[in-house]
N, C-alpha and C positions, 0 to 999 in steps of 0.2 A: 135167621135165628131169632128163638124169641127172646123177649126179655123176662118172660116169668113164662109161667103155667098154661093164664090163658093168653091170649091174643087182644091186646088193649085196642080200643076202639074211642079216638080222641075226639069231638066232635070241635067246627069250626072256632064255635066260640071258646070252649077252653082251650084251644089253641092260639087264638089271640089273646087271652089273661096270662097265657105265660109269655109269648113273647113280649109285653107288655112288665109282666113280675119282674122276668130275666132282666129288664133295662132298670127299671125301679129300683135300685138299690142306692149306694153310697153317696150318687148323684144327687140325691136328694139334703144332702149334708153339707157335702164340699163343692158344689156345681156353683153357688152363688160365689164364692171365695176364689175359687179359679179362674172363672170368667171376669169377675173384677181385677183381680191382678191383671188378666191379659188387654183387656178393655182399657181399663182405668179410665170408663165414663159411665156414663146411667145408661148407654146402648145393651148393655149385655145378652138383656131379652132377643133384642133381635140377635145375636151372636147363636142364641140357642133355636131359635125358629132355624137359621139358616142353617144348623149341625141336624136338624132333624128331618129337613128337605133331602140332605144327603143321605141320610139314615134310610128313608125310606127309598133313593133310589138301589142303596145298597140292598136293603133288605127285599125288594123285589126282583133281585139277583138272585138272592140265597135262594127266595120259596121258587119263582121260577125254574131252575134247577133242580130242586129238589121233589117239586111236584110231577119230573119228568121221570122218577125211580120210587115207583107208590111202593109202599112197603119194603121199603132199602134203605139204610140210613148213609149219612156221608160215606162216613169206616167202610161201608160198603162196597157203597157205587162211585168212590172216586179210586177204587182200585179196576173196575170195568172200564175205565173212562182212559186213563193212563198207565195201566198195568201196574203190576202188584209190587215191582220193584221202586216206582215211583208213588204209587197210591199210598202202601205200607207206610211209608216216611210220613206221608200230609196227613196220614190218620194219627200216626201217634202225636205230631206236633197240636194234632188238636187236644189229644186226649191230654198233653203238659199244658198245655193252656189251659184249660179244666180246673185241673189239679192246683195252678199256680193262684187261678180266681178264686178258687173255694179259700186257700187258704190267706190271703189277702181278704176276702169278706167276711172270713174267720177271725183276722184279726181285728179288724175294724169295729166286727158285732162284740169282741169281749171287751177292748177300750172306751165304746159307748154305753155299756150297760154297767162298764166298774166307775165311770165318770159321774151318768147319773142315776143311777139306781143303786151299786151295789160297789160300793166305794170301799170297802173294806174288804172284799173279797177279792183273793189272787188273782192275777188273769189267766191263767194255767187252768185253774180251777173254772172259770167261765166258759174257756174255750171247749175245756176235755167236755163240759156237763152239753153243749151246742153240739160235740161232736157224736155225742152218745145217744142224742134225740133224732139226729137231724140220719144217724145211718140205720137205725130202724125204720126212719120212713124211704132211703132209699131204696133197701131189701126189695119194700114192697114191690116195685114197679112201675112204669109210669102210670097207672089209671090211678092209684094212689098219691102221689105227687098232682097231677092234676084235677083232683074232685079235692084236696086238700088248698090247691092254688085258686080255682071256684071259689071256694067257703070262703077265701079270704079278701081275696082281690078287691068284690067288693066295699068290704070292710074300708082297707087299706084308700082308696078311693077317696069313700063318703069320712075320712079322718083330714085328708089332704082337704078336699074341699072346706070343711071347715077352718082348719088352718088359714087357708089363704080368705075366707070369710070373714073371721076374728080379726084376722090382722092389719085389713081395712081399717078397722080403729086408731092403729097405729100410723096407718101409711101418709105419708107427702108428695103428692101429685109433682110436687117442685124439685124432688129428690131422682125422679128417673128423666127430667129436663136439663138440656134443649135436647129434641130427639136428632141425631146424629149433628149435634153441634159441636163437633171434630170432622164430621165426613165419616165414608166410609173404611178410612185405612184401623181405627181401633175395633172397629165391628169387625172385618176378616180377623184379627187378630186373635178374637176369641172363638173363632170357629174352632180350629183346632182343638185346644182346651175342654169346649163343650163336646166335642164329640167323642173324649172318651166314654164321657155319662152314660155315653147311649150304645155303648158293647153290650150285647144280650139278642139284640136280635137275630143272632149265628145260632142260636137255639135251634130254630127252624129247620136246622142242617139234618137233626134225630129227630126232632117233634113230626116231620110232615111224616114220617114213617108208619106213624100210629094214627093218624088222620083216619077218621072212615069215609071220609071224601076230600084227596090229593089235592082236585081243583077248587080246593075253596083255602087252596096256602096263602096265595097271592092275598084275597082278601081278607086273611087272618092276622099275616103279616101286618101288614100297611097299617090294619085297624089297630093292633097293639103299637105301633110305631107311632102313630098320630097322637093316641090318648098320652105315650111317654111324653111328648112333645107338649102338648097342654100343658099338663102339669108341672113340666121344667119351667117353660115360659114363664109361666103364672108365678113358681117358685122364685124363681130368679126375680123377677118385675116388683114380688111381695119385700123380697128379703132388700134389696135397694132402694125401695120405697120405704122404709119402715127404720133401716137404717145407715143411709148415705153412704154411698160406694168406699169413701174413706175408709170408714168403720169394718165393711162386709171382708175389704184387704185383708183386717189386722184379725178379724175373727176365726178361732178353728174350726166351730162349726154355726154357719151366721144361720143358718134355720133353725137350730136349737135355739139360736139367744131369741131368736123372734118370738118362736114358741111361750120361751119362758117372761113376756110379757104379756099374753095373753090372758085377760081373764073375763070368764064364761058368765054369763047373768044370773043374778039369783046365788052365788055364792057357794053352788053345790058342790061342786069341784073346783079346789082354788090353785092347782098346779098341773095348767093341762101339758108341760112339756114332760108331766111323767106317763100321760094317757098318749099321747106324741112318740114319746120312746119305746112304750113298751108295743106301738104297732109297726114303728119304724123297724124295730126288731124281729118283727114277726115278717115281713116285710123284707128282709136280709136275708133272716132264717130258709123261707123259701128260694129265695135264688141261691143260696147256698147249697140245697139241696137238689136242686134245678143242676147246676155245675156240678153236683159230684156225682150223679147217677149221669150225665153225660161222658164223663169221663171213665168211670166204673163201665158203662155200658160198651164205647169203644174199643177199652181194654180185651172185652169179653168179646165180645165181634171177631176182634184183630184176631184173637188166641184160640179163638173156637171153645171157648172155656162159660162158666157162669159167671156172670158179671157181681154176682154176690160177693164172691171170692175177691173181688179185686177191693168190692167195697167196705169190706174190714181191711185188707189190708194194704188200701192208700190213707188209712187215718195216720198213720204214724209219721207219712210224707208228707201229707197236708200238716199236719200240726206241725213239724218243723219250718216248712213254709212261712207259716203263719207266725210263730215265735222267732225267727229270725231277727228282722229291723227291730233297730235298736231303741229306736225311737220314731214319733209320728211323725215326722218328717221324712223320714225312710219309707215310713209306710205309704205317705202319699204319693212317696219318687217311683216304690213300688207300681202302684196304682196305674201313674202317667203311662209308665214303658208296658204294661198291661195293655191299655188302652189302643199303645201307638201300635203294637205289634199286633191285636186285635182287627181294628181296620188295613192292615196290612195282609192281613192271613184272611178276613172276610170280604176286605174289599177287594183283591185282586184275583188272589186264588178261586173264589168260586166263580168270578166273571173269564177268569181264563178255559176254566173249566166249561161254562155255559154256552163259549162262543166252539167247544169241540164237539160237544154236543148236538149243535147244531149242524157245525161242518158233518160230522160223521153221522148227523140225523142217528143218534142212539138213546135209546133210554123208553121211557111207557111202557113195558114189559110190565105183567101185572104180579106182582113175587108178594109175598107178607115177609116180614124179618124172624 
């Protein structure tokens, strides 16, 4: 089944900027505050290198697998794999996972933009205005979603770099020492933690469908899973360098306060944590829509139906979703059991699936969706 009109044709490299985008989200906010809690030393960097070692064994599970059903998306081929009384079930629980992401990164993008942007404005009203943009670009399709992740990705990028450039300024070599002067039991400890950051590479599950070459998932994967890994590391290493594990605990979002000491040369811009926000938004926005046309597209697969159909109307589920937690702390407990039941559904489920695969030697049949 297709997903539009024509037959999207994804090439390697936009398929590593989203599996890449997909991970790039919230983590980039709350990943240094998590990991300190969990740590409670200057190791945390390493906490995040070690979650993203895992990441990429994981995610060379998903494309592995997925590269064995070219033009099949999971919804698919995990109902060929274990039949459709058992497949059925793992499709939809993908397709609520979806749905529960979007609307969790839904609420996170309205709480960030009514904090520091748009402080006066309802969050109802942030949300609805995110939800009204973000489902005319799922309409479109994937080749849309991805030549829109393209345009941006490296934007989103060359903004982090400078981030973490600027903030050198700031940073105390003294503040991410002694390096594992606890040993290694607080560095496991933040494994965990950092490895919800890194939920998004399960994309790969629908993305390798649209590949116009299957066998280059593996190396699509890996490459967007490395670059997320950078960038966390460096995030996390900036944000406790800059301001002392203590501090990064008690903060909500310790990348923003980083941010908002930053100041750029020559005086042109004198508050880059609003040039920070509004990419970091843009930045969310696309994984948001990444997760709802995953979900919409499943839905439609499952039903034999247009997946359009589903993407007006799961706005109304997502927004409850979303509006539910009472408060940001809910939101973040949100987030955690997100995450945990994420590597539970990607880490096991597609490897159980990959080792049948095998046993039954099935799959490489050349099909388009």
């Amino acid at each position: 089944m297709s997903d539009d009109q024509t037959k999207p044709t994804i090439s390697s490299a936009q398929a590593a900027m989203m599996t890449s985008k997909a991970m790039i989200g919230t983590g980039i906010l709350v990943l240094p505050q998590s990991i300190g809690k969990s740590v409670g030393t200057p190791d945390g960097w390493i906490s995040a290198i070690i979650s993203g070692i895992l990441t990429l064994m994981f995610g060379w599970v998903v494309a592995n697998l997925s590269r064995r059903f070219p033009g099949r998306t999971f919804y698919v081929y995990s109902q060929e794999i274990v039949g459709r009384w058992l497949g059925i079930p793992i499709a939809l629980t993908l397709c609520m996972y979806y749905l529960y992401s979007s609307g969790y990164l839904l609420r996170v993008m309205g709480e960030v933009v009514r904090m520091y942007l748009l402080d006066k404005t309802p969050l109802a009203i942030i949300m609805i205005t995110f939800m009204g943009v973000a489902v005319y670009l799922t309409t479109a399709g994937m080749n849309a979603i991805a030549q829109l992740i393209e345009l941006f990705m490296p934007i989103i990028v060359l903004i982090l770099v400078v981030f973490i450039l600027f903030s050198l300024r700031d940073f105390e070599l003294d503040n991410i020492r002694p390096v594992l002067g606890d040993g290694l039991k607080p560095v496991v400890k933040g494994v965990l933690p950092s490895l919800l950051s890194y939920s998004g590479f399960e994309s790969m599950l629908f993305i390798t469908a649209f590949m116009a070459n299957p066998r280059m998932a593996i190396k699509a994967t890996l490459t967007g899973i490395s670059i997320t890994t950078i960038l966390y590391t460096l995030v996390v290493a900036v944000a406790v360098g800059s301001l002392t594990v203590e501090e990064v605990k008690t903060v909500t979002w310790p990348t923003m306060s980083v941010a908002m000491n930053i100041e750029l040369p020559g005086g042109f811009f004198e508050r880059f944590e609003s040039l920070f926000t509004v990419l970091w938004v843009i930045s969310m926005f696309t994984a948001f829509v990444l997760y709802h046309y995953g979900a919409c597209l499943g839905l439609g697969q499952i039903t034999n139906k247009k997946f359009q159909w589903f993407a007006y109307g799961s706005l109304p589920v997502i927004y409850m979703i979303a509006i539910w937690p009472e408060n940001l702390n809910l939101v973040f407990k949100i987030g955690d059991y997100i995450g945990y039941f994420s590597f539970l559904m990607f880490g096991v489920i597609p490897l159980l699936l990959f080792i049948l695969t095998s046993v039954r030697r099935i799959g490489h049949a050349k099909k388009r969706p």
